[in-house]
Backbone as a chain_set.jsonl record, in Angstrom:
{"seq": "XXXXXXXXXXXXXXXXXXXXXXXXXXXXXXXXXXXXXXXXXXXXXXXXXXXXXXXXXXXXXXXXXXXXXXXXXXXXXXXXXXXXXXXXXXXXXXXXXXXXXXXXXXXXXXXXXXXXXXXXXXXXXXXXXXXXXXXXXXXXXXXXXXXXXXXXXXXXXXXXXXXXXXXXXXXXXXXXXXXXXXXXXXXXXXXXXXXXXXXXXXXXXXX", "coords": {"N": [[-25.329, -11.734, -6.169], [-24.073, -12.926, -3.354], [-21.411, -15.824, -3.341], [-21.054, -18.359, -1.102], [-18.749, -19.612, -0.89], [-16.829, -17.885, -1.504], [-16.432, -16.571, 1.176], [-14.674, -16.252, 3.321], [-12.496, -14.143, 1.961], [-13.767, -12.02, 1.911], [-15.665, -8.732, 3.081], [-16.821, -9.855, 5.422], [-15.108, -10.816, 6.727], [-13.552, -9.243, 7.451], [-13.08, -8.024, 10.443], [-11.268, -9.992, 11.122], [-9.271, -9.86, 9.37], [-7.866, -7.35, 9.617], [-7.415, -7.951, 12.166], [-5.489, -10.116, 12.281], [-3.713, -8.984, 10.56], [-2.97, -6.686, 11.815], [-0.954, -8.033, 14.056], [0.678, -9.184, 12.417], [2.274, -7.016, 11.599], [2.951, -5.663, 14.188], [4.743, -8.065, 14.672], [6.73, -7.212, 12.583], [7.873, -4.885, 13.803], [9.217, -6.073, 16.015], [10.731, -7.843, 14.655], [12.35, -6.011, 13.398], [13.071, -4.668, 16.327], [14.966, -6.847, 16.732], [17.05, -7.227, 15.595], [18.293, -4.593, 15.679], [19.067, -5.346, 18.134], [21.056, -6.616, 18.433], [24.346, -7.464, 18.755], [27.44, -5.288, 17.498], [29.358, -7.284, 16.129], [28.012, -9.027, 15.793], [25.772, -8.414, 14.027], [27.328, -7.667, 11.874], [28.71, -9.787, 10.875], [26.418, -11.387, 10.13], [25.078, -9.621, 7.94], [27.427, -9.559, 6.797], [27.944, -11.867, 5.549], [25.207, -11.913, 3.802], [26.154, -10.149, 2.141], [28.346, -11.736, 0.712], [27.157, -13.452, -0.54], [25.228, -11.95, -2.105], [27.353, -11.029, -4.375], [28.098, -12.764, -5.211], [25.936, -13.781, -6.618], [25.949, -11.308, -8.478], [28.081, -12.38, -10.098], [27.631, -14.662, -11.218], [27.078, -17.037, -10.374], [25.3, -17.483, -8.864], [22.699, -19.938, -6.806], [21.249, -23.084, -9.08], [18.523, -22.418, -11.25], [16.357, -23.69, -11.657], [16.329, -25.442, -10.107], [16.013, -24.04, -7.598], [13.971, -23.179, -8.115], [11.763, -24.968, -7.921], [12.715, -25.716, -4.979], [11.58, -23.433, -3.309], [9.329, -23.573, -4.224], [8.208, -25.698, -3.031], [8.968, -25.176, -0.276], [7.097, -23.589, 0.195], [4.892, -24.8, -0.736], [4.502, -26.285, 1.462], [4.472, -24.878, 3.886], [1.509, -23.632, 3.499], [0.348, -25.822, 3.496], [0.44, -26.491, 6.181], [-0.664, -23.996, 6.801], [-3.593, -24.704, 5.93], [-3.873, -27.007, 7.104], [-3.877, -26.573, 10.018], [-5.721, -25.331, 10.325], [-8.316, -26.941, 9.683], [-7.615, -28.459, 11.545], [-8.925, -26.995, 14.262], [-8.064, -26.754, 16.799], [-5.519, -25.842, 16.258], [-5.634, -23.089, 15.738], [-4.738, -20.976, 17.447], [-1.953, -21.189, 16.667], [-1.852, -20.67, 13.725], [-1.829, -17.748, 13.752], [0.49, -17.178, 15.237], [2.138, -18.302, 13.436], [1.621, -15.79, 11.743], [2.694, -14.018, 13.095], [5.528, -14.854, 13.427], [6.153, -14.394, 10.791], [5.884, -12.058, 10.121], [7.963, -11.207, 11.903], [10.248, -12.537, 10.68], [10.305, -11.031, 8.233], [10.916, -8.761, 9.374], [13.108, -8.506, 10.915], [15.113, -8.92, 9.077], [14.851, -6.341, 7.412], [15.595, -4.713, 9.755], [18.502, -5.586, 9.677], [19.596, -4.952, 7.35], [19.249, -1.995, 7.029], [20.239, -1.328, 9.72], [23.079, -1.91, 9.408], [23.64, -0.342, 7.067], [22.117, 1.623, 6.521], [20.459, 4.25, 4.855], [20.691, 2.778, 2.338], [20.929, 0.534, 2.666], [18.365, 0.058, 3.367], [17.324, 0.807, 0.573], [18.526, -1.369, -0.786], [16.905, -3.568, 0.252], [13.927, -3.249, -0.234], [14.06, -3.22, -3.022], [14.987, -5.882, -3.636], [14.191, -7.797, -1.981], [11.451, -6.843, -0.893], [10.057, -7.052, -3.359], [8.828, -9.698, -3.859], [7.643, -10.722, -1.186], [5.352, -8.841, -1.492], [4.07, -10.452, -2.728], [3.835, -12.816, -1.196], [3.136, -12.137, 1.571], [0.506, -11.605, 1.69], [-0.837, -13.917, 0.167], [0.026, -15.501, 2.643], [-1.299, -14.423, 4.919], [-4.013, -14.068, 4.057], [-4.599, -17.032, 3.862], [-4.458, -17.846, 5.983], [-6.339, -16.378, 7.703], [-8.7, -17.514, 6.284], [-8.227, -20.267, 7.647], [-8.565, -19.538, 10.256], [-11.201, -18.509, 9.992], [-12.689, -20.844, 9.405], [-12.306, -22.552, 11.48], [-13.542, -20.692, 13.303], [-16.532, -21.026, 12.3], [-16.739, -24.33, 13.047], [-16.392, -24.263, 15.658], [-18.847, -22.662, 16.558], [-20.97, -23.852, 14.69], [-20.575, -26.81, 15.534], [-20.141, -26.881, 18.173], [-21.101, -25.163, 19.74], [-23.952, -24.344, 18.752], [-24.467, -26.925, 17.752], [-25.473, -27.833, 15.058], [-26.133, -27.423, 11.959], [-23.972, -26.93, 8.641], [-20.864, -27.861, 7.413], [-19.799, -27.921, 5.031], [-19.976, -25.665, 3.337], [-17.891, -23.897, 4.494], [-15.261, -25.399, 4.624], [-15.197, -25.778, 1.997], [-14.753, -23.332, 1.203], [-12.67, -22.492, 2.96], [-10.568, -24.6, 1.916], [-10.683, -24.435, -0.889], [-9.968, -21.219, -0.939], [-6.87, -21.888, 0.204], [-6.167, -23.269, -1.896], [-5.606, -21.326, -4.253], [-4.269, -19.219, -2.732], [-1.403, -21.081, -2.548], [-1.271, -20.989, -5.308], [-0.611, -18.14, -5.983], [1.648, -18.342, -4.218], [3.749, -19.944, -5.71], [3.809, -18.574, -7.89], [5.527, -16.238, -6.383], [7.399, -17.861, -5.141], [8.767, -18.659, -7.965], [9.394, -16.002, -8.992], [11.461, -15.244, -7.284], [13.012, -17.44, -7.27], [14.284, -16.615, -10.513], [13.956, -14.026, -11.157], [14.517, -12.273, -8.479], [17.156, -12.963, -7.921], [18.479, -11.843, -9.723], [18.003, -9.358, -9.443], [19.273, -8.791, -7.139], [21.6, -9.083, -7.603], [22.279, -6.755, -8.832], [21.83, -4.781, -7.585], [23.774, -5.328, -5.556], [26.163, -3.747, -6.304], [26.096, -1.971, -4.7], [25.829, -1.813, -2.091]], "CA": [[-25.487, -12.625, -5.01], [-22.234, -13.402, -2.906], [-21.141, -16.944, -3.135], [-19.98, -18.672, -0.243], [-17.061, -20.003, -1.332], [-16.25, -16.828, -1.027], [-16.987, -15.489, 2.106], [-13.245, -16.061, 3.515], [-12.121, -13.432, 1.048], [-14.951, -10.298, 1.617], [-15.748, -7.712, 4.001], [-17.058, -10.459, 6.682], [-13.869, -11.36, 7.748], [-12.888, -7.789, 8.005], [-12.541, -7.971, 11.621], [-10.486, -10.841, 10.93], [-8.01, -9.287, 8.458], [-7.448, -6.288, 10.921], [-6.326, -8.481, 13.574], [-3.77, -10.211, 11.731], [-2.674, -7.531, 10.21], [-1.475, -5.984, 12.818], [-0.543, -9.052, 14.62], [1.498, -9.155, 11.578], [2.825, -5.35, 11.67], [3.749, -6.245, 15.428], [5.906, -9.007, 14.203], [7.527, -6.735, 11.456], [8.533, -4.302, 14.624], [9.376, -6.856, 16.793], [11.911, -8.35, 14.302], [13.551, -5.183, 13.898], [14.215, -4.884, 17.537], [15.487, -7.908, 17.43], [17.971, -7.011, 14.648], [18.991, -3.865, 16.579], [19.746, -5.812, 20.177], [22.434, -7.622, 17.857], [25.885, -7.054, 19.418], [27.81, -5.136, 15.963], [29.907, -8.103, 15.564], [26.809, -10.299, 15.164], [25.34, -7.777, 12.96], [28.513, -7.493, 10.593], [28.237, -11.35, 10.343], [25.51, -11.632, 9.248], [25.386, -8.941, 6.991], [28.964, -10.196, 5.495], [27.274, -14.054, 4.679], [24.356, -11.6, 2.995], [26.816, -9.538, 1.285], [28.885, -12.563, -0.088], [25.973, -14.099, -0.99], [24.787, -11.021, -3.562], [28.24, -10.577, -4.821], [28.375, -14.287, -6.163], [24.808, -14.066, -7.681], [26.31, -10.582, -9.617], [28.983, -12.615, -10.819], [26.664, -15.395, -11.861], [27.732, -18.386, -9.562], [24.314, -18.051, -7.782], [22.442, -21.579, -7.634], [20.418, -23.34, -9.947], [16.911, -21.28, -11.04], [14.888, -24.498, -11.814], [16.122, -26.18, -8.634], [16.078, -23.202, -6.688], [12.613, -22.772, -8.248], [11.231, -26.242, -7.109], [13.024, -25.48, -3.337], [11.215, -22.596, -2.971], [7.669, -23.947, -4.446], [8.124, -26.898, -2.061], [8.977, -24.56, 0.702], [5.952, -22.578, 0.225], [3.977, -25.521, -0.024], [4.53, -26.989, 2.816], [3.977, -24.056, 4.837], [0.14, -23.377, 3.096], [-0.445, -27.109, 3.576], [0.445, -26.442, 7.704], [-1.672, -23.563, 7.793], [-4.057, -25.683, 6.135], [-3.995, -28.023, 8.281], [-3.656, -26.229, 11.261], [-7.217, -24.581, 10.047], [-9.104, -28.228, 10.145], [-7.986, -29.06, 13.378], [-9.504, -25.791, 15.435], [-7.386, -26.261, 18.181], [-4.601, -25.36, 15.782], [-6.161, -21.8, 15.485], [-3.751, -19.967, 17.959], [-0.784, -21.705, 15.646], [-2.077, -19.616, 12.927], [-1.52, -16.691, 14.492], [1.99, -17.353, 15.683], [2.663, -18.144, 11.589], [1.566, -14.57, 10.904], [3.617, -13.017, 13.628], [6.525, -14.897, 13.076], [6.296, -14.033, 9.475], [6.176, -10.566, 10.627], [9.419, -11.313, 12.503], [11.277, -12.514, 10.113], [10.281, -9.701, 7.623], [11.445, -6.684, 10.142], [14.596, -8.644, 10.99], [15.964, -8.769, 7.338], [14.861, -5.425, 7.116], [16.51, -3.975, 10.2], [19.837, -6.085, 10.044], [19.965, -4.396, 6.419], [18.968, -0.829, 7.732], [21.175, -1.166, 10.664], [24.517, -1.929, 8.817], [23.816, 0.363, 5.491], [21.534, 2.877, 6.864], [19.404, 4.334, 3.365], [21.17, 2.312, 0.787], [20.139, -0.917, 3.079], [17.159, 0.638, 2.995], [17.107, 0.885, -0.869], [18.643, -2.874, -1.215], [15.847, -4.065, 0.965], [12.849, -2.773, -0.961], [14.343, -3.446, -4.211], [15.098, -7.136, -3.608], [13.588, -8.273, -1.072], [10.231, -6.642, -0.681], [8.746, -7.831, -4.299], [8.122, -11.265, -3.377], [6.742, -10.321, -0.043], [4.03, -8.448, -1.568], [3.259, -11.899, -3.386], [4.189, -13.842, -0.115], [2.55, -11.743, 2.913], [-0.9, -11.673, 1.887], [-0.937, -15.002, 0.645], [-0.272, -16.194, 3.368], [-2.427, -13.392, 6.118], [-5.417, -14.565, 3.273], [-4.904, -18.4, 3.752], [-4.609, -17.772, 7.69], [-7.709, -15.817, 8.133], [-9.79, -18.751, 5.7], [-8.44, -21.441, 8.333], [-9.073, -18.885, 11.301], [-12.772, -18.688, 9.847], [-13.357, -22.171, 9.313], [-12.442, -22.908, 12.712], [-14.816, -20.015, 13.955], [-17.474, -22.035, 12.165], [-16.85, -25.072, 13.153], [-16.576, -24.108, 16.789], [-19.961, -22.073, 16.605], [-21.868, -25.403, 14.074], [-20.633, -28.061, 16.215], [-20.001, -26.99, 19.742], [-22.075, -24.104, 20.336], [-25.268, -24.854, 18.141], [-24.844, -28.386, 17.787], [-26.407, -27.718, 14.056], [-25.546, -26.883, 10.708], [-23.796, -27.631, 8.004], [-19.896, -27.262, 7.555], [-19.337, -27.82, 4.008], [-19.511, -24.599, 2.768], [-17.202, -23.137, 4.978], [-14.813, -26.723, 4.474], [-14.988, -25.711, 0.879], [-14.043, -22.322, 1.117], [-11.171, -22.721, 3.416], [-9.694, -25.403, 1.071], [-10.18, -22.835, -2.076], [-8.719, -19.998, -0.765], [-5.495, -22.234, 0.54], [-5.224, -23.807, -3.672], [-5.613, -20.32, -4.475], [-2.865, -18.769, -2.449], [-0.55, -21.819, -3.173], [-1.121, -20.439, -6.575], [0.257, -16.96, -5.548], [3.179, -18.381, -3.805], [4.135, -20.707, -6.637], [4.706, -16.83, -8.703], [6.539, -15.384, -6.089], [8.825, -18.902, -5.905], [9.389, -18.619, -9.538], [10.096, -14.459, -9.117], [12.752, -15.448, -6.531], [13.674, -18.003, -8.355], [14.245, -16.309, -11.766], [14.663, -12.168, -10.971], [15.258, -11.858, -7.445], [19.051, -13.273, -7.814], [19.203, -10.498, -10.9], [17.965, -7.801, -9.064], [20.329, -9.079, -5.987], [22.979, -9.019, -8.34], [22.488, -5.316, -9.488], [21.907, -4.291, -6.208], [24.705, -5.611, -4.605], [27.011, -2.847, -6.579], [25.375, -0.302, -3.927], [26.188, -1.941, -0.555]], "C": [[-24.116, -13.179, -4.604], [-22.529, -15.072, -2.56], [-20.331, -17.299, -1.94], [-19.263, -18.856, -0.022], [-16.343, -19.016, -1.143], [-16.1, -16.132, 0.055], [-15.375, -15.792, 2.622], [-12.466, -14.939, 3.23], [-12.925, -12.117, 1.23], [-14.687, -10.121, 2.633], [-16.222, -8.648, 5.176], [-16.491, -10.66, 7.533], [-13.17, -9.887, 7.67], [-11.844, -7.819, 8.705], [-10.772, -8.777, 11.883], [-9.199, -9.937, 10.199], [-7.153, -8.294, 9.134], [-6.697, -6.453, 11.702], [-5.56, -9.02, 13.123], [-3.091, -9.289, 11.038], [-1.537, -6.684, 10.836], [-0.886, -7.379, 13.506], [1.197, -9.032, 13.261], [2.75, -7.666, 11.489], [3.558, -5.736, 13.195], [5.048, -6.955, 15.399], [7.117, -8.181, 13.533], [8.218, -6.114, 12.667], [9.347, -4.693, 15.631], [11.241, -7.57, 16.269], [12.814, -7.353, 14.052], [14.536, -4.613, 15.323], [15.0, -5.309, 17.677], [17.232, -7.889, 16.732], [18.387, -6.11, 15.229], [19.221, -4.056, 17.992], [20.876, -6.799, 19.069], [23.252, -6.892, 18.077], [26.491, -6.31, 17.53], [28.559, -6.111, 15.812], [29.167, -9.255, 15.128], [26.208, -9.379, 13.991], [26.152, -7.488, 10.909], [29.025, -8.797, 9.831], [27.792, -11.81, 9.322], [25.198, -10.864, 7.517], [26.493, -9.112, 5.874], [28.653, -11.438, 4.641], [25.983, -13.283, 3.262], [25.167, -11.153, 1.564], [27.714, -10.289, 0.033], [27.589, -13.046, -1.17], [25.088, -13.143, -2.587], [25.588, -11.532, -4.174], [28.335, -12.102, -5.742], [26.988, -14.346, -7.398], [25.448, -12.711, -8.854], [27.26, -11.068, -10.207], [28.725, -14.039, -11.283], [27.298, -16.715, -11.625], [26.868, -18.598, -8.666], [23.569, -19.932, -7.695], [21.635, -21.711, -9.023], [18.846, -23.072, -10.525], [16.263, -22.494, -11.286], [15.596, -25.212, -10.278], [16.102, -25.195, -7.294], [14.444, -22.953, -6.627], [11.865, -24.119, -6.984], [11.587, -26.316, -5.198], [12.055, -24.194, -2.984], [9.69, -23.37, -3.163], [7.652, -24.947, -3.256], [8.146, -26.073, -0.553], [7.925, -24.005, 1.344], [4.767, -23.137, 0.319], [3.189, -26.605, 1.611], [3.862, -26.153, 4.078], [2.295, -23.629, 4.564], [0.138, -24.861, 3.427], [-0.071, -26.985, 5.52], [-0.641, -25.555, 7.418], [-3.045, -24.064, 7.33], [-4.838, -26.833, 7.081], [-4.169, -27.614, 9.936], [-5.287, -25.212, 11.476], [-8.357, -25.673, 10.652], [-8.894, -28.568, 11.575], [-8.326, -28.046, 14.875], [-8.625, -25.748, 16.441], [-5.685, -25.653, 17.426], [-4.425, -23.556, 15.383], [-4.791, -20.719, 16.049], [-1.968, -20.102, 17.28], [-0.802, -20.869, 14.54], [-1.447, -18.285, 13.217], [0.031, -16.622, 15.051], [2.789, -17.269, 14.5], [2.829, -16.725, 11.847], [2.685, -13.663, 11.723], [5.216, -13.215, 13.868], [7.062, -14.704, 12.011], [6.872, -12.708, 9.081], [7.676, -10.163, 10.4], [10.858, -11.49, 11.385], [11.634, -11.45, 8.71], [10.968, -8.627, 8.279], [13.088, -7.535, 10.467], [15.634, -8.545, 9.717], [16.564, -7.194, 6.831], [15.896, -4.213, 7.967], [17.957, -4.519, 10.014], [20.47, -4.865, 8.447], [20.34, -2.742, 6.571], [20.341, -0.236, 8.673], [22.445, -0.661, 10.464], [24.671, -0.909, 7.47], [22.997, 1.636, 5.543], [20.682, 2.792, 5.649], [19.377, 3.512, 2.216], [20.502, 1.048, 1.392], [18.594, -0.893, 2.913], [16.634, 0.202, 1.466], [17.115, -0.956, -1.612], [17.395, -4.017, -0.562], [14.617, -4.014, -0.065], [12.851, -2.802, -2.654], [14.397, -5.13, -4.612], [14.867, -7.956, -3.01], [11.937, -8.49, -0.417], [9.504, -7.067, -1.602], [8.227, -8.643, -4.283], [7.732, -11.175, -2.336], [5.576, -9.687, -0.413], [3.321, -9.674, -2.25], [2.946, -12.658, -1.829], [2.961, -13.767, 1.08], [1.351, -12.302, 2.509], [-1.352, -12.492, 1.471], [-0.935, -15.655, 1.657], [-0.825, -15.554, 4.831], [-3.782, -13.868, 5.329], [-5.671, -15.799, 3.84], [-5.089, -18.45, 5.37], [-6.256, -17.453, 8.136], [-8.998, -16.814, 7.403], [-9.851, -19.916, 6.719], [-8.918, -20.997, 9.655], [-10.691, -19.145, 11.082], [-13.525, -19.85, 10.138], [-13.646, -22.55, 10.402], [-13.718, -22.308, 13.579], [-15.807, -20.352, 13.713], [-17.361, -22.881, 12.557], [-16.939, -24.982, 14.715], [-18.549, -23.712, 17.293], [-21.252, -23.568, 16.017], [-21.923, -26.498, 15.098], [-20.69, -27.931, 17.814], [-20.71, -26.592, 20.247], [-23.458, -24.602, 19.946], [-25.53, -26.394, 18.181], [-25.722, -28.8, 16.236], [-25.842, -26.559, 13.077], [-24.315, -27.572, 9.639], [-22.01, -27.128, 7.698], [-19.341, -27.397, 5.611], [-18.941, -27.118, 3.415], [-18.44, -24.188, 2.769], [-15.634, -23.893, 4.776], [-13.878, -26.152, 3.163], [-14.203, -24.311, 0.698], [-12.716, -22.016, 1.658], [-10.182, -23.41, 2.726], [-9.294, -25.001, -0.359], [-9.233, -22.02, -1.674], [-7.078, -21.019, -0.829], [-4.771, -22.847, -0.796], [-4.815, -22.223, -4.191], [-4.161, -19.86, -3.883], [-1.828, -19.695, -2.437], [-0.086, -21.32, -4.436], [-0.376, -19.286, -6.646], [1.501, -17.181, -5.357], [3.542, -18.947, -4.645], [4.514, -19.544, -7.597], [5.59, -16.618, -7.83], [7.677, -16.694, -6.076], [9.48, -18.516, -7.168], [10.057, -17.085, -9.568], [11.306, -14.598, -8.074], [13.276, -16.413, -7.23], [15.21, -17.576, -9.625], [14.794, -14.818, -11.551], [15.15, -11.909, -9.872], [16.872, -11.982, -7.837], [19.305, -12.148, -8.872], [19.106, -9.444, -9.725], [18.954, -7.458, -7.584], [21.669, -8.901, -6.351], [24.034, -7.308, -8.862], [22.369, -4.217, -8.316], [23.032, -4.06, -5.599], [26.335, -4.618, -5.182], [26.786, -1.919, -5.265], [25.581, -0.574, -2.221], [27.832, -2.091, -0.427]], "O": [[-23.281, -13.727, -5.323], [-23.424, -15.535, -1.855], [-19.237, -16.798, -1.682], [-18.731, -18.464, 1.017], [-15.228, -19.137, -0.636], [-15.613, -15.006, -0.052], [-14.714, -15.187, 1.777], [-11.69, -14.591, 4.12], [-12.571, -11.149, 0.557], [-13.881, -10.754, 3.314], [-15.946, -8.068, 6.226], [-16.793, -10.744, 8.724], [-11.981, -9.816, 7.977], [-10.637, -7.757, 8.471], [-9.726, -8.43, 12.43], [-8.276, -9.464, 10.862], [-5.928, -8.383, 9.207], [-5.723, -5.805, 12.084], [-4.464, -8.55, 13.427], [-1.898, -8.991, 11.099], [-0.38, -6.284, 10.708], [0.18, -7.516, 12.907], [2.397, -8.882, 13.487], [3.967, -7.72, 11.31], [4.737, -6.089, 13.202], [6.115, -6.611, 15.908], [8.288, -8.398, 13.845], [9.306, -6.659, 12.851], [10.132, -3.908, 16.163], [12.292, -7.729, 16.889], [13.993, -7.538, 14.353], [15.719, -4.319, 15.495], [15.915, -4.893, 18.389], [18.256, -8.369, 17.218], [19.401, -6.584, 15.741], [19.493, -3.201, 18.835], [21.317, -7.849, 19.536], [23.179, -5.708, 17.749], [26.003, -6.783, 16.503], [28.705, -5.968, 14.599], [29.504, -10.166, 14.372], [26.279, -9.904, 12.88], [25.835, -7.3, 9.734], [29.526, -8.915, 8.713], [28.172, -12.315, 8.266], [25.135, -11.378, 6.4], [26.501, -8.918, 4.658], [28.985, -11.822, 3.52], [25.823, -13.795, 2.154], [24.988, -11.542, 0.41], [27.863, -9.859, -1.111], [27.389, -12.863, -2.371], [24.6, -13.577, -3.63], [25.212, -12.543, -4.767], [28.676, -12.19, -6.922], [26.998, -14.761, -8.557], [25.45, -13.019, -10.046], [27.64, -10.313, -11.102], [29.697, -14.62, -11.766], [27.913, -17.37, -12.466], [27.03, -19.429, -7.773], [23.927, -20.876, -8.399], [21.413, -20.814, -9.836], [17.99, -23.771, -9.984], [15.087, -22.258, -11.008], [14.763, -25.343, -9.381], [16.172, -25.624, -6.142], [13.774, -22.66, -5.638], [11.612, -24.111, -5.78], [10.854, -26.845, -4.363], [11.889, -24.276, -1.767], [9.031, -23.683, -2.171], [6.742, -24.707, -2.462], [7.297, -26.4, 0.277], [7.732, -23.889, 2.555], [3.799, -22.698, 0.939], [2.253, -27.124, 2.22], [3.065, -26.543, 4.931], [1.755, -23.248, 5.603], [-0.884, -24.753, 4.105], [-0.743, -27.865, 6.059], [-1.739, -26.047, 7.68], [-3.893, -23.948, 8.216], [-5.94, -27.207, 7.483], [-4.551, -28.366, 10.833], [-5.735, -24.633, 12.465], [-9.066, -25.502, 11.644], [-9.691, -28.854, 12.468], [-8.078, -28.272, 16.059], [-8.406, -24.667, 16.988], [-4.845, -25.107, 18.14], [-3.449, -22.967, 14.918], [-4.1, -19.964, 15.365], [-1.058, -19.287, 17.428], [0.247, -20.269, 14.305], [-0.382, -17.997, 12.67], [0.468, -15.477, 15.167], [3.773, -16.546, 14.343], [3.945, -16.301, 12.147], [3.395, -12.808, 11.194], [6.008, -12.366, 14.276], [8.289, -14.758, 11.922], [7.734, -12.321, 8.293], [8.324, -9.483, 9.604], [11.937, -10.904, 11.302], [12.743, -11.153, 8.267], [11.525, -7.702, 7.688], [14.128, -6.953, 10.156], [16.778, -8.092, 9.671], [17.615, -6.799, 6.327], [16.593, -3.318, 7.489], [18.764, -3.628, 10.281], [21.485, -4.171, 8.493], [21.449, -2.281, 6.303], [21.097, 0.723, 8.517], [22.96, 0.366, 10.906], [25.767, -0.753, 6.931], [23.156, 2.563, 4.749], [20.192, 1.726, 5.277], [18.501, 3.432, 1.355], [19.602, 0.499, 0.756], [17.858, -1.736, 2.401], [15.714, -0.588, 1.256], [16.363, -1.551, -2.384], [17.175, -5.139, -1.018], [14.491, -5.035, -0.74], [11.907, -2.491, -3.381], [13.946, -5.576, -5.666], [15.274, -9.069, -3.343], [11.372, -9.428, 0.145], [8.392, -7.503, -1.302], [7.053, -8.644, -4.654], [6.891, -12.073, -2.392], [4.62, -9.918, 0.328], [2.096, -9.79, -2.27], [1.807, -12.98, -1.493], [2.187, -14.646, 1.459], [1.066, -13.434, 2.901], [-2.502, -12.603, 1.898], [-1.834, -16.485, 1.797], [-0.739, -16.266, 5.831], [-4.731, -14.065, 6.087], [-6.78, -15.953, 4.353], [-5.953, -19.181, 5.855], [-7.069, -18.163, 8.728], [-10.115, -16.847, 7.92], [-10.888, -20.554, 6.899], [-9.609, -21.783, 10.304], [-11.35, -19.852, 11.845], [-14.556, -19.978, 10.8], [-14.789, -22.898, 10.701], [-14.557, -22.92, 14.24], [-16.57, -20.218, 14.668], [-18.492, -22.882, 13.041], [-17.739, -25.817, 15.137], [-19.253, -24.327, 18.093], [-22.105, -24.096, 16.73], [-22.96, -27.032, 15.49], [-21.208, -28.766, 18.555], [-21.246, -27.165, 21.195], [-24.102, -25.25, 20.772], [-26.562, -26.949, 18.556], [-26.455, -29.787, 16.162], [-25.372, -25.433, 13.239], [-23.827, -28.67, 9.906], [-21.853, -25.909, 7.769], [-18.365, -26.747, 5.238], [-17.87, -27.262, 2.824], [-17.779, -23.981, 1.751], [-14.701, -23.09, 4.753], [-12.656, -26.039, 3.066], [-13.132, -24.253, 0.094], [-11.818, -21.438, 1.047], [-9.015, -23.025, 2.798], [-8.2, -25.1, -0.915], [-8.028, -22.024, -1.923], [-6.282, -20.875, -1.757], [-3.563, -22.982, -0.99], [-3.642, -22.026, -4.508], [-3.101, -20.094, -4.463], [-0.831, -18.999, -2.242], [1.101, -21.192, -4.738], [0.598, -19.334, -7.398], [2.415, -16.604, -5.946], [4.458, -18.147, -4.834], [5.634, -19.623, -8.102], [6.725, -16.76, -8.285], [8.667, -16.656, -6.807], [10.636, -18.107, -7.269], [11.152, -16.937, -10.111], [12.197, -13.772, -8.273], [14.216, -16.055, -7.939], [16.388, -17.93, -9.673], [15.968, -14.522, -11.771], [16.227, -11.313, -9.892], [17.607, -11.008, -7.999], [20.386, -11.562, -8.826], [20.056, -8.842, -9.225], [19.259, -6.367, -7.105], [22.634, -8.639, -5.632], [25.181, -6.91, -9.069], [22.788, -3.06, -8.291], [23.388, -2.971, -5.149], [27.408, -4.762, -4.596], [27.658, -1.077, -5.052], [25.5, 0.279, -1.337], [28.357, -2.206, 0.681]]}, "num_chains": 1, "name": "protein.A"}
């Protein structure tokens, strides 16, 4: 018997998952454009602040891993306690959605600025140090989106439309999922934290 608490999380919200998804995929393409309309002296910039930026963590002058940890957990909370929040108040719904595709954005820009300037090897440094905590990151936070998307779609349908029913469930489940993927991002914090700067370090021989 499927628990409600769960329903955020199953095949109901399908539809749901689909559309941010790509909404999300959009974003990812979007930010690589945006990374290839960069003039090459903006591109070589940026890329040079990235490049310093390894080269100090391989020579072990990156920052501090428990206060880097705690900046990152705090970072991460903040942003699950917006979309959160931006779930309860329904009219915050299309805000959601802007998260996921600026999330996108700033995923494909990283990726092309890297790409751009290094071709395969950027490629390689990308997906090595960059992408592991994104597979923690993304779908935390495309999961916690689509729980406050739902809620809203209940609460629109209970209160406005019907005029009847009960919102708790749905209350409850939206506010699970979002401890839940807090929980997620609070690993990938700590894996950026803690390994990213290594594997940034061992990387950064190759660019």
């Amino acid at each position: 018997m499927k628990s409600p608490f769960l329903q955020p999380l199953v095949k109901d919200q399908l539809s749901l998952y689909i559309f941010v998804g790509v909404l999300f995929i959009v974003g990812v393409v979007f930010g690589v454009v945006m990374a290839g309309a960069l003039t090459l002296e903006q591109q070589q910039d940026l890329t040079g602040d990235v490049e310093h930026f390894v080269k100090l963590l391989d020579a072990g002058l990156g920052p501090d891993k428990a206060a880097s940890f705690w900046d990152r957990a705090w970072f991460h909370t903040k942003w699950m306690l917006l979309i959160w929040l931006l779930g309860l108040t329904v009219i915050g719904m299309p805000m959601l959605l802007v998260l996921d595709f600026l999330k996108g954005v700033l995923v494909g820009f990283s990726m092309g600025l890297l790409i751009g300037q290094h071709a395969w090897i950027g490629a390689f440094f990308w997906f090595i140090s960059v992408a592991p905590q994104n597979i923690l990151i993304v779908p935390a936070l495309l999961i916690a989106s689509v729980g406050g998307i739902s809620f809203a779609v209940h609460f629109i349908k209970v209160r406005l439309l019907q005029n009847s029913g009960s919102l708790t469930h749905s209350f409850a489940a939206h506010t699970l999922t979002a401890i839940g993927m807090l929980a997620v991002l609070w690993v990938a914090a700590w894996f950026e934290a803690y390994v990213s700067p290594l594997i940034m370090g061992w990387a950064s021989r190759f660019l």
